[in-house]
N, CA, C and O atoms as a Tripos MOL2 file, in Angstrom:
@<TRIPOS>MOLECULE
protein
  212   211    53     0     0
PROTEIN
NO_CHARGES

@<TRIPOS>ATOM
      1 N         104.1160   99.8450   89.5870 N.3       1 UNK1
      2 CA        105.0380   99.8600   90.7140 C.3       1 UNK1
      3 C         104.7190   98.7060   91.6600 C.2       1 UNK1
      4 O         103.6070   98.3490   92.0500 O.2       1 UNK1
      5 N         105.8980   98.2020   91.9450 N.am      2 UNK2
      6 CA        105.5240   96.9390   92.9120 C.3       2 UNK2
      7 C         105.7030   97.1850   94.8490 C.2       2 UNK2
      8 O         106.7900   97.2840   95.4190 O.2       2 UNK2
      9 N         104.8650   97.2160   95.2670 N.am      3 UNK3
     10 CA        104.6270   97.0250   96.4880 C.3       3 UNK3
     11 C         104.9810   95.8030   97.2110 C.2       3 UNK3
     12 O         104.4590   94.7100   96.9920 O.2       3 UNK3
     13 N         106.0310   96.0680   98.2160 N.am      4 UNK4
     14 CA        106.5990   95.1920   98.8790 C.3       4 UNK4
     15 C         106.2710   95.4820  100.5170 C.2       4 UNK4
     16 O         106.4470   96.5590  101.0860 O.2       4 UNK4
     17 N         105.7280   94.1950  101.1450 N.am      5 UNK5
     18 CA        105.5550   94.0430  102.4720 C.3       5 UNK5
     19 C         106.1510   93.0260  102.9210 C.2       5 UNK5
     20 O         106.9050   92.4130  102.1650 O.2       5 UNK5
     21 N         105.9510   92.5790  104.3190 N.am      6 UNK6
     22 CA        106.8350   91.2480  105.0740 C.3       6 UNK6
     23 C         105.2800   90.4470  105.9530 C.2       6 UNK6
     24 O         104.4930   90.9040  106.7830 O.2       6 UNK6
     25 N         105.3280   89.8330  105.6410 N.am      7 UNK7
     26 CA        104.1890   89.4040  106.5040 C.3       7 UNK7
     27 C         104.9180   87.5760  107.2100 C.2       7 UNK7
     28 O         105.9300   87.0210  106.7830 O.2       7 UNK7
     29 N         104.2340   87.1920  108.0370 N.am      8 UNK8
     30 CA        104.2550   86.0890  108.5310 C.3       8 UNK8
     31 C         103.6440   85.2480  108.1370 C.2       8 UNK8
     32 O         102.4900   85.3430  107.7170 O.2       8 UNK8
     33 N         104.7620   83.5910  108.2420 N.am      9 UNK9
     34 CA        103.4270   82.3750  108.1990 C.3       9 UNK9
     35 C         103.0130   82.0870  109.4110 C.2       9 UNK9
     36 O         103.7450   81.9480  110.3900 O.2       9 UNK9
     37 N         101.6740   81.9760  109.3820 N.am     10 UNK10
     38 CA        100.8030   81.4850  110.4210 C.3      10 UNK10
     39 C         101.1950   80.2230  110.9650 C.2      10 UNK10
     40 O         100.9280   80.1280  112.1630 O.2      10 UNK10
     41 N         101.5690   79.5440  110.6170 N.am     11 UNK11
     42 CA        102.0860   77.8070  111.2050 C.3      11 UNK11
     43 C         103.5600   78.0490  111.6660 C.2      11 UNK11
     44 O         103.6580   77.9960  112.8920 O.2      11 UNK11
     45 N         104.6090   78.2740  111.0800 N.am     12 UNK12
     46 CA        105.7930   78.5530  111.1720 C.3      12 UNK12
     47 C         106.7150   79.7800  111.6830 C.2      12 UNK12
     48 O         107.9060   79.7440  111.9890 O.2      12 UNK12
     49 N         105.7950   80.9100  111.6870 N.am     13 UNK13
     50 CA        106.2310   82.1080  112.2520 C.3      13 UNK13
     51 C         106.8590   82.6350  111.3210 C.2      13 UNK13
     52 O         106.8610   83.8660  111.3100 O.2      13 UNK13
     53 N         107.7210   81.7880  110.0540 N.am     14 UNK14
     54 CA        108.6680   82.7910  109.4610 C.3      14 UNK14
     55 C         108.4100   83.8070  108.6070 C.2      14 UNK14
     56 O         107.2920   83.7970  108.0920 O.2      14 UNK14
     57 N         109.0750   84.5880  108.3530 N.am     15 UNK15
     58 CA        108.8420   85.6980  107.2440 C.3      15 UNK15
     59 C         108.6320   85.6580  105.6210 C.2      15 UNK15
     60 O         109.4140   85.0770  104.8690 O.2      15 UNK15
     61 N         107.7330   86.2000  105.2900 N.am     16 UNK16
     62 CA        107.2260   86.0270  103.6390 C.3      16 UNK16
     63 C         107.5010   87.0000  103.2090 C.2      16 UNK16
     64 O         107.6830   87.8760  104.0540 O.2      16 UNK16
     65 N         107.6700   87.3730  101.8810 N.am     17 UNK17
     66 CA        107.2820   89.0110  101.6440 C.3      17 UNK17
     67 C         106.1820   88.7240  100.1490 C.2      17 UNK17
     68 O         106.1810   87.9320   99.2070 O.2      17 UNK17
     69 N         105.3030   89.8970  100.6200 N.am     18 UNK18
     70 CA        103.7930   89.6260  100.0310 C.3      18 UNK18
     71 C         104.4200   90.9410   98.8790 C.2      18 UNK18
     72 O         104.9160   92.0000   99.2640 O.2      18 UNK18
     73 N         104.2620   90.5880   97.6360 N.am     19 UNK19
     74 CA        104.3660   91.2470   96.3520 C.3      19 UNK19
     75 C         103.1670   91.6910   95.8560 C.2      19 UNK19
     76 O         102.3830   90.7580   95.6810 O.2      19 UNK19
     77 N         102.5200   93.3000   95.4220 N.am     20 UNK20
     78 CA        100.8720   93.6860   95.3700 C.3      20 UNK20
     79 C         100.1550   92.8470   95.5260 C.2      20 UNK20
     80 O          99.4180   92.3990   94.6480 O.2      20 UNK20
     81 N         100.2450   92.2850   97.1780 N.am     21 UNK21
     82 CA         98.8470   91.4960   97.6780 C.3      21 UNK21
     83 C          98.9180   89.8670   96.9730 C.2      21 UNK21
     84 O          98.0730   88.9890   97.1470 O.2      21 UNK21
     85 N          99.7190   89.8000   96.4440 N.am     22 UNK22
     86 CA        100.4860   88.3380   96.2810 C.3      22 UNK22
     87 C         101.3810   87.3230   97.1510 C.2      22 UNK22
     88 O         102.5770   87.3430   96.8600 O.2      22 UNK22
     89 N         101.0850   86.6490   97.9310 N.am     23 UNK23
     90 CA        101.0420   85.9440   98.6580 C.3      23 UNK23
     91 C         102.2610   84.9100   98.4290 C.2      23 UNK23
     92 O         101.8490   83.9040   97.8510 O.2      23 UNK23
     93 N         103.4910   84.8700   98.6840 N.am     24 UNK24
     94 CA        104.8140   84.3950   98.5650 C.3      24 UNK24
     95 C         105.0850   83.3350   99.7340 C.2      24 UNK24
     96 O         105.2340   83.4980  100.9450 O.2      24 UNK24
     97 N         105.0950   82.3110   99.0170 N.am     25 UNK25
     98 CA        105.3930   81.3770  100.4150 C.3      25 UNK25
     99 C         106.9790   81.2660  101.4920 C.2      25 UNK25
    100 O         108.1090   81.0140  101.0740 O.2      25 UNK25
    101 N         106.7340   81.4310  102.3420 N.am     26 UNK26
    102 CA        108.2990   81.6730  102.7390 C.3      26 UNK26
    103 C         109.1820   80.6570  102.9120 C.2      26 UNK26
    104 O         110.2930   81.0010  103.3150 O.2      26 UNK26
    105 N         108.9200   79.0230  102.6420 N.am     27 UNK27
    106 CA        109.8590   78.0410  101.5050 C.3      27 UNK27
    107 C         109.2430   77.4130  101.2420 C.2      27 UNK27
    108 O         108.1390   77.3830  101.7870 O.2      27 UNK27
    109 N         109.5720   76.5690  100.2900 N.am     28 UNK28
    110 CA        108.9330   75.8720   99.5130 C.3      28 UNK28
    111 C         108.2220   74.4120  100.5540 C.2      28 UNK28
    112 O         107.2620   73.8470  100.0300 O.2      28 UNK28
    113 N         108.4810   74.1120  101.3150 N.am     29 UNK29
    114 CA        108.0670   72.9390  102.1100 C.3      29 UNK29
    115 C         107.0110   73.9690  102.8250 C.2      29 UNK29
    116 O         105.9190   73.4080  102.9160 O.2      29 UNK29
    117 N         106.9950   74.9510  103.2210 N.am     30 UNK30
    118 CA        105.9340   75.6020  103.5140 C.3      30 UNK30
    119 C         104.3160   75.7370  102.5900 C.2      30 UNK30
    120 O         103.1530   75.5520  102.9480 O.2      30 UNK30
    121 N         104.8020   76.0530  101.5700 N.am     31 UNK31
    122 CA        103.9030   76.0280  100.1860 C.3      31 UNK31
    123 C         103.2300   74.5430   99.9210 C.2      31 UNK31
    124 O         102.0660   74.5500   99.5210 O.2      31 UNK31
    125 N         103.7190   73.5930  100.0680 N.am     32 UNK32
    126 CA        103.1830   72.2230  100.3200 C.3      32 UNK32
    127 C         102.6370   71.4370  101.5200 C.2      32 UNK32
    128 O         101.8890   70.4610  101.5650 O.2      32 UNK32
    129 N         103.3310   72.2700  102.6280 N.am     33 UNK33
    130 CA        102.4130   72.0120  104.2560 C.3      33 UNK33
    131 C         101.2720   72.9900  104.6270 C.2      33 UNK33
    132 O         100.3050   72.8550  105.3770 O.2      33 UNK33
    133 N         101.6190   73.8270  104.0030 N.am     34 UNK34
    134 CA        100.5560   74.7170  105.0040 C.3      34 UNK34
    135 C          99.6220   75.3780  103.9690 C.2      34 UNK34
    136 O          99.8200   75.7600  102.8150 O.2      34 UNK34
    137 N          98.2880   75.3860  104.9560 N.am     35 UNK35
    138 CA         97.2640   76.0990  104.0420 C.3      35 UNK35
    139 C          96.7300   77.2730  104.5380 C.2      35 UNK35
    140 O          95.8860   77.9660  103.9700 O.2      35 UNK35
    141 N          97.1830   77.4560  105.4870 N.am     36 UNK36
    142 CA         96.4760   78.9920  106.2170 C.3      36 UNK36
    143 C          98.2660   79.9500  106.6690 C.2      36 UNK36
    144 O          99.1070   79.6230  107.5070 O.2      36 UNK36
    145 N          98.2580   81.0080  105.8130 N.am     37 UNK37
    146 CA         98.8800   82.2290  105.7070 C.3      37 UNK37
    147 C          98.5140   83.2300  106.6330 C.2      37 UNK37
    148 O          97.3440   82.8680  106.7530 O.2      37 UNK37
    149 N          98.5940   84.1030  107.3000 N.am     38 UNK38
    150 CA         99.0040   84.9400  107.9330 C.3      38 UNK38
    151 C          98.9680   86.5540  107.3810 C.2      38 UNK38
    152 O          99.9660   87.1290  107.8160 O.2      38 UNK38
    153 N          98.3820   87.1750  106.8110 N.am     39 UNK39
    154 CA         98.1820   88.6410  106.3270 C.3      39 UNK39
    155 C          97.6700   89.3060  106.9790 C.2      39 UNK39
    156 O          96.4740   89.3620  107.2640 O.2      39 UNK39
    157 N          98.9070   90.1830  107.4560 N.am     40 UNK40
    158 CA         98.4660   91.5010  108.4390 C.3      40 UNK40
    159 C          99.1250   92.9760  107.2490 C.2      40 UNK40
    160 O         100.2000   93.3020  106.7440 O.2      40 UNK40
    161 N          97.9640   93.3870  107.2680 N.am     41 UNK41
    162 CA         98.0540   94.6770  106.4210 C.3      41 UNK41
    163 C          98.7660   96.0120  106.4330 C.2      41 UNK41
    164 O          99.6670   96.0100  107.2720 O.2      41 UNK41
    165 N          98.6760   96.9090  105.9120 N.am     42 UNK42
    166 CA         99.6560   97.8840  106.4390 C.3      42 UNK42
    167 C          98.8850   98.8470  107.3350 C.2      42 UNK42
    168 O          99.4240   99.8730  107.7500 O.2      42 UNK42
    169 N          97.5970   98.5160  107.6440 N.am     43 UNK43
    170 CA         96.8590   99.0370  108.7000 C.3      43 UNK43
    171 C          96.6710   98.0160  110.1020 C.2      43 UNK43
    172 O          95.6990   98.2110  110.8320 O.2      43 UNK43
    173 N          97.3460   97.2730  110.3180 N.am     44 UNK44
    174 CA         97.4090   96.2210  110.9820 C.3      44 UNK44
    175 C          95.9900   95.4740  111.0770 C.2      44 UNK44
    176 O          95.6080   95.0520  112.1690 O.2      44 UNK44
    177 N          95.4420   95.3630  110.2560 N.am     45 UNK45
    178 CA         94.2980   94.4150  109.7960 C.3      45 UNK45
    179 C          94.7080   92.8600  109.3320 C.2      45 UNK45
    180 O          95.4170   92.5800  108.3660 O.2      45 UNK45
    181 N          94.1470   92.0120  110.1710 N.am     46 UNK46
    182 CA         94.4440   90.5120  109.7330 C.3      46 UNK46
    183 C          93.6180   90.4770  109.0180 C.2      46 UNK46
    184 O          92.4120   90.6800  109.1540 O.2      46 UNK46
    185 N          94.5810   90.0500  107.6820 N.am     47 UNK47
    186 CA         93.4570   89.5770  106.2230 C.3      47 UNK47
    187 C          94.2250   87.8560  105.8000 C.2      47 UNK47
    188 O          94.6490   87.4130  104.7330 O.2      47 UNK47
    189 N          94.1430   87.3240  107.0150 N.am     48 UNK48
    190 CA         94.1850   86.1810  107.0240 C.3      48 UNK48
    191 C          93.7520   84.9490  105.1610 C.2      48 UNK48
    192 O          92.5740   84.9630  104.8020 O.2      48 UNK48
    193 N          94.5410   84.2880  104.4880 N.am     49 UNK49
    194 CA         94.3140   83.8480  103.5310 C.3      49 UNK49
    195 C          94.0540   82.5300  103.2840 C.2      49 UNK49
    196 O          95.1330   81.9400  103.3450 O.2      49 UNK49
    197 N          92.8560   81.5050  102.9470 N.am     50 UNK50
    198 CA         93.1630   80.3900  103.2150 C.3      50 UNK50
    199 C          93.4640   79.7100  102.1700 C.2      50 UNK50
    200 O          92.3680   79.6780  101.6100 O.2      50 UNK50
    201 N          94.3360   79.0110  101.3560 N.am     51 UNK51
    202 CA         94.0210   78.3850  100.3400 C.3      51 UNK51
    203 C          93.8960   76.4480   99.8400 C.2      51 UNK51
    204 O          94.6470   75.4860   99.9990 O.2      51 UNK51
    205 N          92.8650   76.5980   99.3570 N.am     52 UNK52
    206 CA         92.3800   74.8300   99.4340 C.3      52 UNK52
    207 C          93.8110   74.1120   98.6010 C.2      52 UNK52
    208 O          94.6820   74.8130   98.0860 O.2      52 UNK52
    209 N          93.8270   72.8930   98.5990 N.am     53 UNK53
    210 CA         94.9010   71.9870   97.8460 C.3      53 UNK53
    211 C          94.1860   71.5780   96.7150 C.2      53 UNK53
    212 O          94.7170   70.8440   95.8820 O.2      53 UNK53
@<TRIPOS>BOND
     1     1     2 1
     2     2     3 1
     3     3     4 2
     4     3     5 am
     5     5     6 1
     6     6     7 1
     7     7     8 2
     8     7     9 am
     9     9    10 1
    10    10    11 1
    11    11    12 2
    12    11    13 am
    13    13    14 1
    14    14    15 1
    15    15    16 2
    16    15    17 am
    17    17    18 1
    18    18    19 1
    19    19    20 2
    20    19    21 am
    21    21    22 1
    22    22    23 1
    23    23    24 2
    24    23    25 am
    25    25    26 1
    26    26    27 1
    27    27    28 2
    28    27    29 am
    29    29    30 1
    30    30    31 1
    31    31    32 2
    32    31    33 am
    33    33    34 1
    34    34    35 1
    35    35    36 2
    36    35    37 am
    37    37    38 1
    38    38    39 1
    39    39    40 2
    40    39    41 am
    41    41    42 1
    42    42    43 1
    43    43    44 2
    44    43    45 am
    45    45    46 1
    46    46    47 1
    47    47    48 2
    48    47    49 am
    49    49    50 1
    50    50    51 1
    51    51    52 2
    52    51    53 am
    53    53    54 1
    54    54    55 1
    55    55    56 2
    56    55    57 am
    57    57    58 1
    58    58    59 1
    59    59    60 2
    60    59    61 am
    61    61    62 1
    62    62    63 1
    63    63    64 2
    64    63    65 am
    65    65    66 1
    66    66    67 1
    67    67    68 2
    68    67    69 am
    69    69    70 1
    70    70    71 1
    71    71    72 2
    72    71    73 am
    73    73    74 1
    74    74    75 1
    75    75    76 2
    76    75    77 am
    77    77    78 1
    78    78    79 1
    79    79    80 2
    80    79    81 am
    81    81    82 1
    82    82    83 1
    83    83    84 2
    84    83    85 am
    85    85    86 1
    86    86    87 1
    87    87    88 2
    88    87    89 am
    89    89    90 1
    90    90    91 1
    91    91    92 2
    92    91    93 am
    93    93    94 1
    94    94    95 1
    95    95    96 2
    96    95    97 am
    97    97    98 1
    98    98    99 1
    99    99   100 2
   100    99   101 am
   101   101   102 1
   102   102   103 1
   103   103   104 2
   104   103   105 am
   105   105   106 1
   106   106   107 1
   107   107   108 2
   108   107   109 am
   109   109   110 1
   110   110   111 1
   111   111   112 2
   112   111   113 am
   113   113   114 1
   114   114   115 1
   115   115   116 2
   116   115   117 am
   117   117   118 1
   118   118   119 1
   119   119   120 2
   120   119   121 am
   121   121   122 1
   122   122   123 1
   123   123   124 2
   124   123   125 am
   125   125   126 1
   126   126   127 1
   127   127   128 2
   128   127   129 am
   129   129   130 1
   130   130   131 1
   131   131   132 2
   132   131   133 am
   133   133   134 1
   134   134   135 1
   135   135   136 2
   136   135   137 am
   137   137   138 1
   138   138   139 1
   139   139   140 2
   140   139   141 am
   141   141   142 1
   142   142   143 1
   143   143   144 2
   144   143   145 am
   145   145   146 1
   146   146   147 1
   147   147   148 2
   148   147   149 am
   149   149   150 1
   150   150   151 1
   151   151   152 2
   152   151   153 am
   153   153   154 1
   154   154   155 1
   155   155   156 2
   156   155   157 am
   157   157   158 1
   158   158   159 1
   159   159   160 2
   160   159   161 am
   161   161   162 1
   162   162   163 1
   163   163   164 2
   164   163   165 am
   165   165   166 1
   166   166   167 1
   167   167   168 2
   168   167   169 am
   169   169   170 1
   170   170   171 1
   171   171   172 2
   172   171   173 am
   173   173   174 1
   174   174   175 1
   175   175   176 2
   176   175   177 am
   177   177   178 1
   178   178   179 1
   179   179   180 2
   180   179   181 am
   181   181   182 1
   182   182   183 1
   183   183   184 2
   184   183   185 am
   185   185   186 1
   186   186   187 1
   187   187   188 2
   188   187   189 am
   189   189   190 1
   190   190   191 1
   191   191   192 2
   192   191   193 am
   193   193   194 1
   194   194   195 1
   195   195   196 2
   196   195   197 am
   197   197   198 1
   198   198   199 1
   199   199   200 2
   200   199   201 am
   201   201   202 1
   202   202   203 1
   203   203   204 2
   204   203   205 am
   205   205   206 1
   206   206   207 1
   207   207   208 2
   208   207   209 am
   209   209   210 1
   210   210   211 1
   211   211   212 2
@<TRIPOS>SUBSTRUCTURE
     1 UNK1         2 RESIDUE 1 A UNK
     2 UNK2         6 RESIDUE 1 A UNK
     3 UNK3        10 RESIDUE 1 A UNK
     4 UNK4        14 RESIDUE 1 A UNK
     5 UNK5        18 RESIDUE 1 A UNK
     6 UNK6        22 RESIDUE 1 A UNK
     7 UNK7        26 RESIDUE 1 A UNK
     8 UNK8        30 RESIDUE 1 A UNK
     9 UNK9        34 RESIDUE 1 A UNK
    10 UNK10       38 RESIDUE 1 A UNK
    11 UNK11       42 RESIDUE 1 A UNK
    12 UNK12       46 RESIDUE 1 A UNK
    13 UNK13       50 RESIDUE 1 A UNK
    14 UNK14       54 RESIDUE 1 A UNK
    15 UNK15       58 RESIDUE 1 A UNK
    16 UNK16       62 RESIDUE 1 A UNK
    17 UNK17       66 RESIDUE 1 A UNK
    18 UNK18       70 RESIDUE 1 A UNK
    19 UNK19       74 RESIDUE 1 A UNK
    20 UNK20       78 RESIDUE 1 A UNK
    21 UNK21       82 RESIDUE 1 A UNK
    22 UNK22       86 RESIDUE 1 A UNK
    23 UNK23       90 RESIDUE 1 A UNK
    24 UNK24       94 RESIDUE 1 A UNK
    25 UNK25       98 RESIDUE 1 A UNK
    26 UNK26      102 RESIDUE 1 A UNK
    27 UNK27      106 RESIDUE 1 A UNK
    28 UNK28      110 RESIDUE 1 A UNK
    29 UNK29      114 RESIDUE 1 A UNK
    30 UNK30      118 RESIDUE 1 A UNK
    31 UNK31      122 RESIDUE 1 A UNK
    32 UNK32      126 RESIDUE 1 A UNK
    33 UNK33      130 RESIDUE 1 A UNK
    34 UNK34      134 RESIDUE 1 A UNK
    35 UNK35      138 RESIDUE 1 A UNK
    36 UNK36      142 RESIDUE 1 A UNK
    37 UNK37      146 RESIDUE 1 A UNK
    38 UNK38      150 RESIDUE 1 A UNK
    39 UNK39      154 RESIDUE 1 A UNK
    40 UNK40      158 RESIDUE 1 A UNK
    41 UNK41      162 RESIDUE 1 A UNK
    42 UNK42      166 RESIDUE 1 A UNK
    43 UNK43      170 RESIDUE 1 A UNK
    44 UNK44      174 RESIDUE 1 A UNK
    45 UNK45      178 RESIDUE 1 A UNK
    46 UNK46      182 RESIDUE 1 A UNK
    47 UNK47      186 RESIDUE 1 A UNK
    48 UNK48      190 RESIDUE 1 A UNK
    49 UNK49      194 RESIDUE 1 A UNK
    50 UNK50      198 RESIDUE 1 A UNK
    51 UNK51      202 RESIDUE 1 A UNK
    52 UNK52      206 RESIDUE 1 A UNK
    53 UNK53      210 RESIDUE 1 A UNK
């Protein structure tokens, strides 16, 4: 079963939606600018994600 959330980008503000803890960039020029994501949990825990280039 797939688990669907909405989370934010951290640089841009806009909306993502995170697929079981899979990390969806919310456009594609986002996915190539930015390296720090935004994951707030469904316990409102920032699980902040960073990923290198």
């Amino acid at each position: 079963m797939r688990v669907e959330k909405i989370s934010y980008c951290a640089n841009c503000a806009v909306e993502f939606r995170v697929i079981d803890d899979n990390v969806l960039y919310c456009s594609e020029e986002c996915e190539r600018e930015h390296d720090l994501f935004r994951l707030i949990d469904e316990r409102g825990e920032d699980r902040t994600l960073v990923y290198s280039k």
